[in-house]
C-alpha positions in Angstrom: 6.3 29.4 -16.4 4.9 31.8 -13.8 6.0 32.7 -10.6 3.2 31.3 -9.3 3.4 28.2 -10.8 7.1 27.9 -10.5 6.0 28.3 -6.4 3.7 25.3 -6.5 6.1 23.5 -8.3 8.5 24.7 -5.5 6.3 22.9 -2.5 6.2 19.9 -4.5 10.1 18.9 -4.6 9.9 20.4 -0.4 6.9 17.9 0.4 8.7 15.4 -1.5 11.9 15.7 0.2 9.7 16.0 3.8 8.1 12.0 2.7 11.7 10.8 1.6 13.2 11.9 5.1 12.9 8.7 6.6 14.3 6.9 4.0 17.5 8.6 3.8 20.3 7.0 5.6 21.6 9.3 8.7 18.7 11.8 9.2 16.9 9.8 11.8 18.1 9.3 15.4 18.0 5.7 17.1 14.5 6.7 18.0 13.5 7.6 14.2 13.0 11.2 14.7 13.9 13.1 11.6 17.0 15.6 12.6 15.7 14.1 16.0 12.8 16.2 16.1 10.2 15.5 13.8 8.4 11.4 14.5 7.2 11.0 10.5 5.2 7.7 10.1 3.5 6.0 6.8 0.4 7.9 7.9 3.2 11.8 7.7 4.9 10.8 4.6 1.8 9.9 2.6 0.3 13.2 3.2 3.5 14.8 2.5 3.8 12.6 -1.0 -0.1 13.5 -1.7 1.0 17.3 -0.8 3.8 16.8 -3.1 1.5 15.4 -6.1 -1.3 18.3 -5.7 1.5 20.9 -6.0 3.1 19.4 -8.8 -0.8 19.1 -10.6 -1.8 22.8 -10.0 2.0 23.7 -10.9 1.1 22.0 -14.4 -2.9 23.6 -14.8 -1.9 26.5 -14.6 -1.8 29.7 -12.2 -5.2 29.6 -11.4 -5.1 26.4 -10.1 -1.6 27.1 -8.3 -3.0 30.0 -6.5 -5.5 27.7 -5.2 -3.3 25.2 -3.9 -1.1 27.1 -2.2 -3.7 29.6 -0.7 -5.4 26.1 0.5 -2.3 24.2 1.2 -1.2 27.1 3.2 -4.3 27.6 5.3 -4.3 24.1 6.6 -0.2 23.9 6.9 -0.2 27.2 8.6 -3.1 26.0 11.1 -1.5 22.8 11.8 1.4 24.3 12.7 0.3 27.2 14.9 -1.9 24.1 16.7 1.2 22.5 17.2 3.3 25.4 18.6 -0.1 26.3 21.0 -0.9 22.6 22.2 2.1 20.1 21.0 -0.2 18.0 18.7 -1.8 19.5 15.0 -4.5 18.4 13.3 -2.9 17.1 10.2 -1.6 14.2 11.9 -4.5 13.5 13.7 -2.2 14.1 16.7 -4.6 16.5 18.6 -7.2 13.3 18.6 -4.9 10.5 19.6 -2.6 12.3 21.8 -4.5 15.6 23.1 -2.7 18.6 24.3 1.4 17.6 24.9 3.5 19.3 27.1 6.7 19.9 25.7 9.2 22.2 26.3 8.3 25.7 23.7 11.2 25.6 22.5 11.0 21.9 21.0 7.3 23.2 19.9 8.7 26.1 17.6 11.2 24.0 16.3 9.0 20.9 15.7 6.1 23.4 13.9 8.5 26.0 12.3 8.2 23.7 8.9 4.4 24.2 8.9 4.6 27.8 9.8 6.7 29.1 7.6 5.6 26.9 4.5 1.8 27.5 5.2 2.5 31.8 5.9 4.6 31.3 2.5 2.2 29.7 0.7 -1.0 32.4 1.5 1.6 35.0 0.9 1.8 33.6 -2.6 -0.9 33.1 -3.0 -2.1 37.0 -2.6 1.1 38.6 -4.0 2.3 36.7 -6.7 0.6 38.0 -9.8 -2.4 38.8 -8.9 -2.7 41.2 -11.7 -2.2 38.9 -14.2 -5.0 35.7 -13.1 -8.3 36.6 -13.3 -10.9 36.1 -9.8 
């Protein structure tokens, strides 16, 4: 398997581990915040879980279709994220709709976006380093 793909494959056991964090006994707080930060809902952990299953289908077409997904993937998780750290609310969640611009402290913003950030900047770095050589335009 190719780096590439092996990456894609990668995101998909992450995103499945972000949808299965609030059903895991001891990683939400009395006020279900994961690690008391991040509020997943249904709406969070099926994107995650549908995140998770478009990784795991590029992973198995091929490279082609894993550099897709995780230049894609990472454009809109990287976006959502710096959204979040700028205003409190991404788009993903629809949070910038239903709750508008939040003011929380920066610090709880970086920590509560970081996820996003670094997956999405990882993902488009992937997606133009990782054999590019080898998997035609």
């Amino acid at each position: 398997m190719s780096r590439i793909r092996l990456l894609a494959a990668v995101y998909g056991l992450i995103l499945l581990g972000a949808a299965s964090l609030n059903y895991v006994p001891g990683l939400t707080d009395d006020q279900g915040r994961s690690f008391g930060i991040f509020a997943l809902d249904l709406y969070d952990d099926l994107l995650h879980l549908a995140s998770a299953l478009w990784a795991f289908a590029a992973a198995a077409l091929g490279a082609r279709a894993a550099r897709a997904f995780l230049l894609y993937f990472g454009v809109l998780y990287l976006g959502d994220g710096l959204l979040g750290l700028l205003t409190g609310s991404g788009y993903l969640d629809l949070g910038i709709w239903n709750y508008g611009i939040q003011d929380f402290p920066l610090g709880f913003k970086i920590l509560a976006n970081l996820p996003h950030i670094l997956l999405g900047s990882v993902a488009v770095a992937g997606a133009f380093f990782l054999e590019r050589d080898r998997v035609p335009a």
